[in-house]
C-alpha beads as a LAMMPS data file, in Angstrom:
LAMMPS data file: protein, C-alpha beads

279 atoms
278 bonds

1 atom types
1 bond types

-500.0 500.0 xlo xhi
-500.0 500.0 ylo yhi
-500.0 500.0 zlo zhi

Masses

1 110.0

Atoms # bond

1 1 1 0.000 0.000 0.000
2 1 1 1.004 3.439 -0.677
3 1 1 0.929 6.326 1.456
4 1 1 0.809 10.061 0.621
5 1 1 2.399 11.870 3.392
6 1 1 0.786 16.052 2.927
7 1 1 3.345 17.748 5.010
8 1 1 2.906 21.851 6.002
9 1 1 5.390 23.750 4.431
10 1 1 8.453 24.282 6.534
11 1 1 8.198 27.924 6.710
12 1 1 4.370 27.471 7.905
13 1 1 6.011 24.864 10.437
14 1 1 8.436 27.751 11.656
15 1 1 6.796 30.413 11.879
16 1 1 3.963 28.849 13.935
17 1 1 6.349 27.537 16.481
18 1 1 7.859 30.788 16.510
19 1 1 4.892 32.524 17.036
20 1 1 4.440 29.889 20.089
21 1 1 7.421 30.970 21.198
22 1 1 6.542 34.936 21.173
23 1 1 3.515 33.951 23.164
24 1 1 4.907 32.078 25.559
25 1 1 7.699 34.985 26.449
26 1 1 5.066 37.264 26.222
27 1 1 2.982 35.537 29.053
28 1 1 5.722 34.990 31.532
29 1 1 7.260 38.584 30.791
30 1 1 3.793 39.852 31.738
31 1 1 3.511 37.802 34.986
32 1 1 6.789 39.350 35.828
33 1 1 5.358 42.428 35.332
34 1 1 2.247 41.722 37.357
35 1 1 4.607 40.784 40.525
36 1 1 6.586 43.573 40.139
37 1 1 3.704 46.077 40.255
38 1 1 2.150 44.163 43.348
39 1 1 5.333 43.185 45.171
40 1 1 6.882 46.821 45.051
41 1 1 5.387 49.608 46.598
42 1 1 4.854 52.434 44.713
43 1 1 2.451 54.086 46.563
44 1 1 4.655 54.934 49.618
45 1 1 6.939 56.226 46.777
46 1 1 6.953 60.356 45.937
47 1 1 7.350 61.016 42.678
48 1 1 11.354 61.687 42.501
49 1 1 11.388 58.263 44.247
50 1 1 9.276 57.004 41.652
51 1 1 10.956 58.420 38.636
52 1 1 14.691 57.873 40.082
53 1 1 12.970 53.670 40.460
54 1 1 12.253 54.290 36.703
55 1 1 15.623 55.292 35.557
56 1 1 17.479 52.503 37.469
57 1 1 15.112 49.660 36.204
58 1 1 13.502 50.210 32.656
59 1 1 15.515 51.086 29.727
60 1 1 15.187 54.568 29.071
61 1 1 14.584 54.106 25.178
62 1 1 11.371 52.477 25.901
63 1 1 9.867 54.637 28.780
64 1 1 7.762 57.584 27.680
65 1 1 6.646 60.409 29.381
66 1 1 3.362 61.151 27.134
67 1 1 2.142 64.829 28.202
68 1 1 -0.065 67.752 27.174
69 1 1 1.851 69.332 29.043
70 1 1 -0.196 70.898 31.530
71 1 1 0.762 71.333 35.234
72 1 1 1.432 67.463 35.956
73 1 1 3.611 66.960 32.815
74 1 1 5.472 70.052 33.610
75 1 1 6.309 68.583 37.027
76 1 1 7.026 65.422 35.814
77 1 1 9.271 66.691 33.286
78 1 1 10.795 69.322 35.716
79 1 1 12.036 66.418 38.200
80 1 1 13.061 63.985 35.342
81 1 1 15.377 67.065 34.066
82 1 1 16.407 67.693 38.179
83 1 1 17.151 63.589 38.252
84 1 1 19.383 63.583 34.878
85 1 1 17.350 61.035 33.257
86 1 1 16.886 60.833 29.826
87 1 1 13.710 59.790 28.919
88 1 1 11.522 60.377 26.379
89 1 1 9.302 62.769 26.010
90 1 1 5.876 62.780 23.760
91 1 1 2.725 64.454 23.307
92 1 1 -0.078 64.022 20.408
93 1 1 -0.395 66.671 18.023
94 1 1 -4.557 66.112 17.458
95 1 1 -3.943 68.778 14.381
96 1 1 -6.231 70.967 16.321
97 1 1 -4.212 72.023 19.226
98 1 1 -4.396 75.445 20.584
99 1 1 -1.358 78.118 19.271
100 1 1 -0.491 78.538 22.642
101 1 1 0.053 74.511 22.796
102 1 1 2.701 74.624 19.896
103 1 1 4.309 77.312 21.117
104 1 1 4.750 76.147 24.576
105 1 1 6.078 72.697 23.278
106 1 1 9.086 74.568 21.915
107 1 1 9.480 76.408 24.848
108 1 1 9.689 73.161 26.728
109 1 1 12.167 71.978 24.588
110 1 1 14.424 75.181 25.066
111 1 1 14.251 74.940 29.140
112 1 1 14.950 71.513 29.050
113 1 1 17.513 70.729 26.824
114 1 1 15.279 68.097 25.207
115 1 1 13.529 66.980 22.120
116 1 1 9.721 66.226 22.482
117 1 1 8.132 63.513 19.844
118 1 1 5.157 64.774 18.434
119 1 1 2.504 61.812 17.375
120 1 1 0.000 62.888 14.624
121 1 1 -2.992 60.687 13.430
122 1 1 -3.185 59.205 10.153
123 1 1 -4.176 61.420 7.581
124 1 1 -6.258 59.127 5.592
125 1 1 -8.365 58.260 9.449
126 1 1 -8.750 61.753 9.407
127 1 1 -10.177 62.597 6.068
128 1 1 -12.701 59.434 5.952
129 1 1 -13.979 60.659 9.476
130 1 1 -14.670 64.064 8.026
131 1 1 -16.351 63.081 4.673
132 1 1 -18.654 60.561 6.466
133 1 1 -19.704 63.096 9.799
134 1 1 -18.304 66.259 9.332
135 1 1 -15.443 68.361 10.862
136 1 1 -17.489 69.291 14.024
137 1 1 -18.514 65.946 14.318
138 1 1 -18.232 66.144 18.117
139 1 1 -21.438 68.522 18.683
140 1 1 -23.682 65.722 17.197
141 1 1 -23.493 63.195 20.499
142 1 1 -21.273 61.516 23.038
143 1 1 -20.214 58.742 20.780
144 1 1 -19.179 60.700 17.977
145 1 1 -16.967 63.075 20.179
146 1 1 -15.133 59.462 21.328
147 1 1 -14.872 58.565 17.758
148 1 1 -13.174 61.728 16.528
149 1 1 -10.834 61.901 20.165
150 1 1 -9.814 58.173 18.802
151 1 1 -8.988 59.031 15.236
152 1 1 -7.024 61.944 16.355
153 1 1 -5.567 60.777 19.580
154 1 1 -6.040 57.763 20.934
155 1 1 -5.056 55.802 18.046
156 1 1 -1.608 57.709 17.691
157 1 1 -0.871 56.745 21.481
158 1 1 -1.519 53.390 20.882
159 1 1 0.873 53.036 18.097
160 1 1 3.228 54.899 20.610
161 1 1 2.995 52.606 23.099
162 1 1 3.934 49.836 21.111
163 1 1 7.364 51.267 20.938
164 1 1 7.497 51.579 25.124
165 1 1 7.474 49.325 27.951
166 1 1 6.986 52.106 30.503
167 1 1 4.086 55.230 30.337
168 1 1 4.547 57.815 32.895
169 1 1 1.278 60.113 32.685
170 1 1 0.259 62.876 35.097
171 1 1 -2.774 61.408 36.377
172 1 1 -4.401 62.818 39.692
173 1 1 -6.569 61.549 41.762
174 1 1 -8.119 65.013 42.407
175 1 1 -8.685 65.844 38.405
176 1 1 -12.406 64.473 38.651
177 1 1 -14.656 61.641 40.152
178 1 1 -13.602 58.787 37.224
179 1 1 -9.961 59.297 38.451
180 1 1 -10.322 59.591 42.359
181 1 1 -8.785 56.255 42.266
182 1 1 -5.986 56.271 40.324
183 1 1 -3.049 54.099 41.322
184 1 1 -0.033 55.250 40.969
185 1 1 1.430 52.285 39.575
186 1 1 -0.930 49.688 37.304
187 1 1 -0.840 47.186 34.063
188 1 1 -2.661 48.241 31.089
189 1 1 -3.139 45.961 27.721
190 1 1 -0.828 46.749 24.316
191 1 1 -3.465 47.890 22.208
192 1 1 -3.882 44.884 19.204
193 1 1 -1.615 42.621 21.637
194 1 1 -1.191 40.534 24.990
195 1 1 1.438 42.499 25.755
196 1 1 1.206 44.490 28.955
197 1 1 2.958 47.910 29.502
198 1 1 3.810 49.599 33.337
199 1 1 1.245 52.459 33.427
200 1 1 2.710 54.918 36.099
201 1 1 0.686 57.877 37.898
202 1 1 3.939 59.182 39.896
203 1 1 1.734 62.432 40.602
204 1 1 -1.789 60.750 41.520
205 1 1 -1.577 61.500 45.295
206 1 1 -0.703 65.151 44.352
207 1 1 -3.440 67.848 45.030
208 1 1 -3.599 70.944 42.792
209 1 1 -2.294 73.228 45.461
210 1 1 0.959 71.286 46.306
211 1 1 1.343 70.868 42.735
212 1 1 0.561 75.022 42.031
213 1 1 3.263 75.201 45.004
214 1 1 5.704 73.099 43.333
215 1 1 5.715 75.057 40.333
216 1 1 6.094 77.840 41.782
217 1 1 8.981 77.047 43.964
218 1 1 10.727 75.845 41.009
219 1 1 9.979 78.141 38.466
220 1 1 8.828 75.642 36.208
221 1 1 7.058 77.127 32.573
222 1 1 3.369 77.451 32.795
223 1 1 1.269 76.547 29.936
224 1 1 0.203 80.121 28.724
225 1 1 -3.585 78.777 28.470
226 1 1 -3.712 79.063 32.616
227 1 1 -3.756 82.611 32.442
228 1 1 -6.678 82.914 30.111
229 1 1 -8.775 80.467 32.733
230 1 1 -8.594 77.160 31.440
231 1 1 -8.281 74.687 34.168
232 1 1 -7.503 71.333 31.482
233 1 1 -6.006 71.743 28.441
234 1 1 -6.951 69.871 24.412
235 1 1 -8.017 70.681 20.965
236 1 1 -9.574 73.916 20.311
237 1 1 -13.503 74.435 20.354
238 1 1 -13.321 70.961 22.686
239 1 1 -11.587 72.545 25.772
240 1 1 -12.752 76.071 26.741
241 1 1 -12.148 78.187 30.025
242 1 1 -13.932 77.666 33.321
243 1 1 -15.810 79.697 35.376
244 1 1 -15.234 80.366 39.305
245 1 1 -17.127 77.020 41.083
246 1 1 -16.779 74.635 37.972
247 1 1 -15.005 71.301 37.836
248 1 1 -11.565 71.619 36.458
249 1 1 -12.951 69.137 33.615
250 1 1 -15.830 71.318 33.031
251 1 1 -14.269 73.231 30.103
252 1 1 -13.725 70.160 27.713
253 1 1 -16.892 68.773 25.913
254 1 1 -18.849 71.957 27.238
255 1 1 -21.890 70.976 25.723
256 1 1 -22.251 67.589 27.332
257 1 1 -22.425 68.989 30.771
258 1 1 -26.100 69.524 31.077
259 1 1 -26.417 65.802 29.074
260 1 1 -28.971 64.319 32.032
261 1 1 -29.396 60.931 30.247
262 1 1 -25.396 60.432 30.807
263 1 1 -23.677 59.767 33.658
264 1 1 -21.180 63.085 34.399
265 1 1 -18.036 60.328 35.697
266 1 1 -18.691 59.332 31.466
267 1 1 -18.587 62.470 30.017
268 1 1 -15.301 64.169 29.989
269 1 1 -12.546 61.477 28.955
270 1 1 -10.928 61.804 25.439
271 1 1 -10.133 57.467 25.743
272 1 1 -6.155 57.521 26.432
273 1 1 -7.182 56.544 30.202
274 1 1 -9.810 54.531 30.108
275 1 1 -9.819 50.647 29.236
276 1 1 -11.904 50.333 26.027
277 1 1 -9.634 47.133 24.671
278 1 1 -9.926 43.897 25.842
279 1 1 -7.960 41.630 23.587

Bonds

1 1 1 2
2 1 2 3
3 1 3 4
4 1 4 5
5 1 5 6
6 1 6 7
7 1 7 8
8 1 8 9
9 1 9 10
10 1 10 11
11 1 11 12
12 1 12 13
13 1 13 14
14 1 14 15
15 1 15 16
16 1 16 17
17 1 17 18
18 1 18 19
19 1 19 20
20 1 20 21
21 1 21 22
22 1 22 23
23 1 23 24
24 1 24 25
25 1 25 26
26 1 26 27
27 1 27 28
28 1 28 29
29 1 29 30
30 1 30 31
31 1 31 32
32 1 32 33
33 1 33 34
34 1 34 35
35 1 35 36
36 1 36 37
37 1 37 38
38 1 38 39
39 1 39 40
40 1 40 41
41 1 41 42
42 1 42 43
43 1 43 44
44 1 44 45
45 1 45 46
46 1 46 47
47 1 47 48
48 1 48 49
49 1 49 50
50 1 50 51
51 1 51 52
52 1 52 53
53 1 53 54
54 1 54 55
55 1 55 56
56 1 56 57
57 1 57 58
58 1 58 59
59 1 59 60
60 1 60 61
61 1 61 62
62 1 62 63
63 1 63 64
64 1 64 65
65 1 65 66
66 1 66 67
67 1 67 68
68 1 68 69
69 1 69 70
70 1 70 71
71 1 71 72
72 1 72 73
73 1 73 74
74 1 74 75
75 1 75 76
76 1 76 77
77 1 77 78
78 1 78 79
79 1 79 80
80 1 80 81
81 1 81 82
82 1 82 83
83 1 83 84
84 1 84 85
85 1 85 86
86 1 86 87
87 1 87 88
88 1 88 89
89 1 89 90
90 1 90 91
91 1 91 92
92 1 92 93
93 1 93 94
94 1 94 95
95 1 95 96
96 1 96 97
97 1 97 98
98 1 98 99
99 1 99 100
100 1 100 101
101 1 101 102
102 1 102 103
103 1 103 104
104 1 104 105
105 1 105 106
106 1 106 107
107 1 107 108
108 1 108 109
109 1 109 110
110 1 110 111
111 1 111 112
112 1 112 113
113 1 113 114
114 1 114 115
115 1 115 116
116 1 116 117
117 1 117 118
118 1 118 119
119 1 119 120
120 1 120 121
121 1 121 122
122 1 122 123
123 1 123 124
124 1 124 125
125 1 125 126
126 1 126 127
127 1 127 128
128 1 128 129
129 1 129 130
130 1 130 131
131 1 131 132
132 1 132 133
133 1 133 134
134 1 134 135
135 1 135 136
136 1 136 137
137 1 137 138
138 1 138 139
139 1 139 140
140 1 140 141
141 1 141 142
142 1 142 143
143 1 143 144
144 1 144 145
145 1 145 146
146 1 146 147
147 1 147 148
148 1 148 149
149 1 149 150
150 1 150 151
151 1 151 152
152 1 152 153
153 1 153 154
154 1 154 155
155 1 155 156
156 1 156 157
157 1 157 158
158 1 158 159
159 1 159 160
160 1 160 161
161 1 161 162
162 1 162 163
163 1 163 164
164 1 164 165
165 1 165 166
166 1 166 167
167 1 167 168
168 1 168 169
169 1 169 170
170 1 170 171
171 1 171 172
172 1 172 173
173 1 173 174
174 1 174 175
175 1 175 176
176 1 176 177
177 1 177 178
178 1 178 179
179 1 179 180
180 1 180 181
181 1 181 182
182 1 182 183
183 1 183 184
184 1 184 185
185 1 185 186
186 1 186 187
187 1 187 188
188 1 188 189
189 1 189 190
190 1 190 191
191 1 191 192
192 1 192 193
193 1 193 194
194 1 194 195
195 1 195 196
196 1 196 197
197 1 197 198
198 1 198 199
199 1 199 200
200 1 200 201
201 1 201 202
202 1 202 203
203 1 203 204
204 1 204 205
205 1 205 206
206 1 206 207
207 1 207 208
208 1 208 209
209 1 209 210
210 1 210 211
211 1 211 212
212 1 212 213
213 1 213 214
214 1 214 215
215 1 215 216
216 1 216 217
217 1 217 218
218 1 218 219
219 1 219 220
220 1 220 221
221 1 221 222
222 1 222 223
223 1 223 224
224 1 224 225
225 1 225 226
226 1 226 227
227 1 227 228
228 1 228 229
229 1 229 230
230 1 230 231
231 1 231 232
232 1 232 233
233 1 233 234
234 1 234 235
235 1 235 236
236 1 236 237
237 1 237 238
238 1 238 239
239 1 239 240
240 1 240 241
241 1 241 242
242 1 242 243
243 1 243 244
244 1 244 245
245 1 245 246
246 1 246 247
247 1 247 248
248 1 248 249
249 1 249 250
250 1 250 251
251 1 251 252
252 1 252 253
253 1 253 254
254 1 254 255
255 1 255 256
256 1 256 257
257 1 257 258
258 1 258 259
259 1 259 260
260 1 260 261
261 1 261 262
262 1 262 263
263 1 263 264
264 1 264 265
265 1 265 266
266 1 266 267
267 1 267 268
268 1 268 269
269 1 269 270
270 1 270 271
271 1 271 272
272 1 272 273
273 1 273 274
274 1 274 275
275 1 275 276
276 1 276 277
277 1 277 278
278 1 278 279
Protein backbone atom coordinates (compact mmCIF):
# COMPACT_ATOMS: atom_id res chain seq x y z
CA UNK A 1 0.00 0.00 0.00
CA UNK A 2 1.00 3.44 -0.68
CA UNK A 3 0.93 6.33 1.46
CA UNK A 4 0.81 10.06 0.62
CA UNK A 5 2.40 11.87 3.39
CA UNK A 6 0.79 16.05 2.93
CA UNK A 7 3.35 17.75 5.01
CA UNK A 8 2.91 21.85 6.00
CA UNK A 9 5.39 23.75 4.43
CA UNK A 10 8.45 24.28 6.53
CA UNK A 11 8.20 27.92 6.71
CA UNK A 12 4.37 27.47 7.91
CA UNK A 13 6.01 24.86 10.44
CA UNK A 14 8.44 27.75 11.66
CA UNK A 15 6.80 30.41 11.88
CA UNK A 16 3.96 28.85 13.94
CA UNK A 17 6.35 27.54 16.48
CA UNK A 18 7.86 30.79 16.51
CA UNK A 19 4.89 32.52 17.04
CA UNK A 20 4.44 29.89 20.09
CA UNK A 21 7.42 30.97 21.20
CA UNK A 22 6.54 34.94 21.17
CA UNK A 23 3.51 33.95 23.16
CA UNK A 24 4.91 32.08 25.56
CA UNK A 25 7.70 34.98 26.45
CA UNK A 26 5.07 37.26 26.22
CA UNK A 27 2.98 35.54 29.05
CA UNK A 28 5.72 34.99 31.53
CA UNK A 29 7.26 38.58 30.79
CA UNK A 30 3.79 39.85 31.74
CA UNK A 31 3.51 37.80 34.99
CA UNK A 32 6.79 39.35 35.83
CA UNK A 33 5.36 42.43 35.33
CA UNK A 34 2.25 41.72 37.36
CA UNK A 35 4.61 40.78 40.53
CA UNK A 36 6.59 43.57 40.14
CA UNK A 37 3.70 46.08 40.25
CA UNK A 38 2.15 44.16 43.35
CA UNK A 39 5.33 43.19 45.17
CA UNK A 40 6.88 46.82 45.05
CA UNK A 41 5.39 49.61 46.60
CA UNK A 42 4.85 52.43 44.71
CA UNK A 43 2.45 54.09 46.56
CA UNK A 44 4.66 54.93 49.62
CA UNK A 45 6.94 56.23 46.78
CA UNK A 46 6.95 60.36 45.94
CA UNK A 47 7.35 61.02 42.68
CA UNK A 48 11.35 61.69 42.50
CA UNK A 49 11.39 58.26 44.25
CA UNK A 50 9.28 57.00 41.65
CA UNK A 51 10.96 58.42 38.64
CA UNK A 52 14.69 57.87 40.08
CA UNK A 53 12.97 53.67 40.46
CA UNK A 54 12.25 54.29 36.70
CA UNK A 55 15.62 55.29 35.56
CA UNK A 56 17.48 52.50 37.47
CA UNK A 57 15.11 49.66 36.20
CA UNK A 58 13.50 50.21 32.66
CA UNK A 59 15.51 51.09 29.73
CA UNK A 60 15.19 54.57 29.07
CA UNK A 61 14.58 54.11 25.18
CA UNK A 62 11.37 52.48 25.90
CA UNK A 63 9.87 54.64 28.78
CA UNK A 64 7.76 57.58 27.68
CA UNK A 65 6.65 60.41 29.38
CA UNK A 66 3.36 61.15 27.13
CA UNK A 67 2.14 64.83 28.20
CA UNK A 68 -0.07 67.75 27.17
CA UNK A 69 1.85 69.33 29.04
CA UNK A 70 -0.20 70.90 31.53
CA UNK A 71 0.76 71.33 35.23
CA UNK A 72 1.43 67.46 35.96
CA UNK A 73 3.61 66.96 32.81
CA UNK A 74 5.47 70.05 33.61
CA UNK A 75 6.31 68.58 37.03
CA UNK A 76 7.03 65.42 35.81
CA UNK A 77 9.27 66.69 33.29
CA UNK A 78 10.80 69.32 35.72
CA UNK A 79 12.04 66.42 38.20
CA UNK A 80 13.06 63.99 35.34
CA UNK A 81 15.38 67.07 34.07
CA UNK A 82 16.41 67.69 38.18
CA UNK A 83 17.15 63.59 38.25
CA UNK A 84 19.38 63.58 34.88
CA UNK A 85 17.35 61.03 33.26
CA UNK A 86 16.89 60.83 29.83
CA UNK A 87 13.71 59.79 28.92
CA UNK A 88 11.52 60.38 26.38
CA UNK A 89 9.30 62.77 26.01
CA UNK A 90 5.88 62.78 23.76
CA UNK A 91 2.73 64.45 23.31
CA UNK A 92 -0.08 64.02 20.41
CA UNK A 93 -0.39 66.67 18.02
CA UNK A 94 -4.56 66.11 17.46
CA UNK A 95 -3.94 68.78 14.38
CA UNK A 96 -6.23 70.97 16.32
CA UNK A 97 -4.21 72.02 19.23
CA UNK A 98 -4.40 75.45 20.58
CA UNK A 99 -1.36 78.12 19.27
CA UNK A 100 -0.49 78.54 22.64
CA UNK A 101 0.05 74.51 22.80
CA UNK A 102 2.70 74.62 19.90
CA UNK A 103 4.31 77.31 21.12
CA UNK A 104 4.75 76.15 24.58
CA UNK A 105 6.08 72.70 23.28
CA UNK A 106 9.09 74.57 21.92
CA UNK A 107 9.48 76.41 24.85
CA UNK A 108 9.69 73.16 26.73
CA UNK A 109 12.17 71.98 24.59
CA UNK A 110 14.42 75.18 25.07
CA UNK A 111 14.25 74.94 29.14
CA UNK A 112 14.95 71.51 29.05
CA UNK A 113 17.51 70.73 26.82
CA UNK A 114 15.28 68.10 25.21
CA UNK A 115 13.53 66.98 22.12
CA UNK A 116 9.72 66.23 22.48
CA UNK A 117 8.13 63.51 19.84
CA UNK A 118 5.16 64.77 18.43
CA UNK A 119 2.50 61.81 17.38
CA UNK A 120 0.00 62.89 14.62
CA UNK A 121 -2.99 60.69 13.43
CA UNK A 122 -3.18 59.21 10.15
CA UNK A 123 -4.18 61.42 7.58
CA UNK A 124 -6.26 59.13 5.59
CA UNK A 125 -8.37 58.26 9.45
CA UNK A 126 -8.75 61.75 9.41
CA UNK A 127 -10.18 62.60 6.07
CA UNK A 128 -12.70 59.43 5.95
CA UNK A 129 -13.98 60.66 9.48
CA UNK A 130 -14.67 64.06 8.03
CA UNK A 131 -16.35 63.08 4.67
CA UNK A 132 -18.65 60.56 6.47
CA UNK A 133 -19.70 63.10 9.80
CA UNK A 134 -18.30 66.26 9.33
CA UNK A 135 -15.44 68.36 10.86
CA UNK A 136 -17.49 69.29 14.02
CA UNK A 137 -18.51 65.95 14.32
CA UNK A 138 -18.23 66.14 18.12
CA UNK A 139 -21.44 68.52 18.68
CA UNK A 140 -23.68 65.72 17.20
CA UNK A 141 -23.49 63.19 20.50
CA UNK A 142 -21.27 61.52 23.04
CA UNK A 143 -20.21 58.74 20.78
CA UNK A 144 -19.18 60.70 17.98
CA UNK A 145 -16.97 63.07 20.18
CA UNK A 146 -15.13 59.46 21.33
CA UNK A 147 -14.87 58.56 17.76
CA UNK A 148 -13.17 61.73 16.53
CA UNK A 149 -10.83 61.90 20.16
CA UNK A 150 -9.81 58.17 18.80
CA UNK A 151 -8.99 59.03 15.24
CA UNK A 152 -7.02 61.94 16.36
CA UNK A 153 -5.57 60.78 19.58
CA UNK A 154 -6.04 57.76 20.93
CA UNK A 155 -5.06 55.80 18.05
CA UNK A 156 -1.61 57.71 17.69
CA UNK A 157 -0.87 56.74 21.48
CA UNK A 158 -1.52 53.39 20.88
CA UNK A 159 0.87 53.04 18.10
CA UNK A 160 3.23 54.90 20.61
CA UNK A 161 3.00 52.61 23.10
CA UNK A 162 3.93 49.84 21.11
CA UNK A 163 7.36 51.27 20.94
CA UNK A 164 7.50 51.58 25.12
CA UNK A 165 7.47 49.33 27.95
CA UNK A 166 6.99 52.11 30.50
CA UNK A 167 4.09 55.23 30.34
CA UNK A 168 4.55 57.81 32.90
CA UNK A 169 1.28 60.11 32.69
CA UNK A 170 0.26 62.88 35.10
CA UNK A 171 -2.77 61.41 36.38
CA UNK A 172 -4.40 62.82 39.69
CA UNK A 173 -6.57 61.55 41.76
CA UNK A 174 -8.12 65.01 42.41
CA UNK A 175 -8.68 65.84 38.40
CA UNK A 176 -12.41 64.47 38.65
CA UNK A 177 -14.66 61.64 40.15
CA UNK A 178 -13.60 58.79 37.22
CA UNK A 179 -9.96 59.30 38.45
CA UNK A 180 -10.32 59.59 42.36
CA UNK A 181 -8.78 56.25 42.27
CA UNK A 182 -5.99 56.27 40.32
CA UNK A 183 -3.05 54.10 41.32
CA UNK A 184 -0.03 55.25 40.97
CA UNK A 185 1.43 52.29 39.58
CA UNK A 186 -0.93 49.69 37.30
CA UNK A 187 -0.84 47.19 34.06
CA UNK A 188 -2.66 48.24 31.09
CA UNK A 189 -3.14 45.96 27.72
CA UNK A 190 -0.83 46.75 24.32
CA UNK A 191 -3.46 47.89 22.21
CA UNK A 192 -3.88 44.88 19.20
CA UNK A 193 -1.62 42.62 21.64
CA UNK A 194 -1.19 40.53 24.99
CA UNK A 195 1.44 42.50 25.75
CA UNK A 196 1.21 44.49 28.96
CA UNK A 197 2.96 47.91 29.50
CA UNK A 198 3.81 49.60 33.34
CA UNK A 199 1.24 52.46 33.43
CA UNK A 200 2.71 54.92 36.10
CA UNK A 201 0.69 57.88 37.90
CA UNK A 202 3.94 59.18 39.90
CA UNK A 203 1.73 62.43 40.60
CA UNK A 204 -1.79 60.75 41.52
CA UNK A 205 -1.58 61.50 45.30
CA UNK A 206 -0.70 65.15 44.35
CA UNK A 207 -3.44 67.85 45.03
CA UNK A 208 -3.60 70.94 42.79
CA UNK A 209 -2.29 73.23 45.46
CA UNK A 210 0.96 71.29 46.31
CA UNK A 211 1.34 70.87 42.73
CA UNK A 212 0.56 75.02 42.03
CA UNK A 213 3.26 75.20 45.00
CA UNK A 214 5.70 73.10 43.33
CA UNK A 215 5.72 75.06 40.33
CA UNK A 216 6.09 77.84 41.78
CA UNK A 217 8.98 77.05 43.96
CA UNK A 218 10.73 75.84 41.01
CA UNK A 219 9.98 78.14 38.47
CA UNK A 220 8.83 75.64 36.21
CA UNK A 221 7.06 77.13 32.57
CA UNK A 222 3.37 77.45 32.79
CA UNK A 223 1.27 76.55 29.94
CA UNK A 224 0.20 80.12 28.72
CA UNK A 225 -3.59 78.78 28.47
CA UNK A 226 -3.71 79.06 32.62
CA UNK A 227 -3.76 82.61 32.44
CA UNK A 228 -6.68 82.91 30.11
CA UNK A 229 -8.77 80.47 32.73
CA UNK A 230 -8.59 77.16 31.44
CA UNK A 231 -8.28 74.69 34.17
CA UNK A 232 -7.50 71.33 31.48
CA UNK A 233 -6.01 71.74 28.44
CA UNK A 234 -6.95 69.87 24.41
CA UNK A 235 -8.02 70.68 20.97
CA UNK A 236 -9.57 73.92 20.31
CA UNK A 237 -13.50 74.43 20.35
CA UNK A 238 -13.32 70.96 22.69
CA UNK A 239 -11.59 72.54 25.77
CA UNK A 240 -12.75 76.07 26.74
CA UNK A 241 -12.15 78.19 30.03
CA UNK A 242 -13.93 77.67 33.32
CA UNK A 243 -15.81 79.70 35.38
CA UNK A 244 -15.23 80.37 39.30
CA UNK A 245 -17.13 77.02 41.08
CA UNK A 246 -16.78 74.63 37.97
CA UNK A 247 -15.00 71.30 37.84
CA UNK A 248 -11.57 71.62 36.46
CA UNK A 249 -12.95 69.14 33.61
CA UNK A 250 -15.83 71.32 33.03
CA UNK A 251 -14.27 73.23 30.10
CA UNK A 252 -13.72 70.16 27.71
CA UNK A 253 -16.89 68.77 25.91
CA UNK A 254 -18.85 71.96 27.24
CA UNK A 255 -21.89 70.98 25.72
CA UNK A 256 -22.25 67.59 27.33
CA UNK A 257 -22.42 68.99 30.77
CA UNK A 258 -26.10 69.52 31.08
CA UNK A 259 -26.42 65.80 29.07
CA UNK A 260 -28.97 64.32 32.03
CA UNK A 261 -29.40 60.93 30.25
CA UNK A 262 -25.40 60.43 30.81
CA UNK A 263 -23.68 59.77 33.66
CA UNK A 264 -21.18 63.09 34.40
CA UNK A 265 -18.04 60.33 35.70
CA UNK A 266 -18.69 59.33 31.47
CA UNK A 267 -18.59 62.47 30.02
CA UNK A 268 -15.30 64.17 29.99
CA UNK A 269 -12.55 61.48 28.96
CA UNK A 270 -10.93 61.80 25.44
CA UNK A 271 -10.13 57.47 25.74
CA UNK A 272 -6.15 57.52 26.43
CA UNK A 273 -7.18 56.54 30.20
CA UNK A 274 -9.81 54.53 30.11
CA UNK A 275 -9.82 50.65 29.24
CA UNK A 276 -11.90 50.33 26.03
CA UNK A 277 -9.63 47.13 24.67
CA UNK A 278 -9.93 43.90 25.84
CA UNK A 279 -7.96 41.63 23.59
Amino acid sequence: MAYVIVTEDITEVQAKIAGAHARADVEAANQQLEALVRDTDFEAMSPQDMLGWVGETVDPARTVVSTSFQYSGMATIHMMWELGLSLRVATMDTLRLHAETYAFIRETEQRYGIEIEVHRPDAAEIDSMVQRFGEFLFFDSKAKQEYCCQVRKTRPHDRLLKTADCWITGLRRDQSVTRSKTPKAQTVAEYGSRRLILKLNPMADWTQKRLLEYTTANEIPVHGLYAQGYESIGCVICSTPTAAGEAPRAGRWRWFNKDDEMSQEDLKECGLHVPQYHI
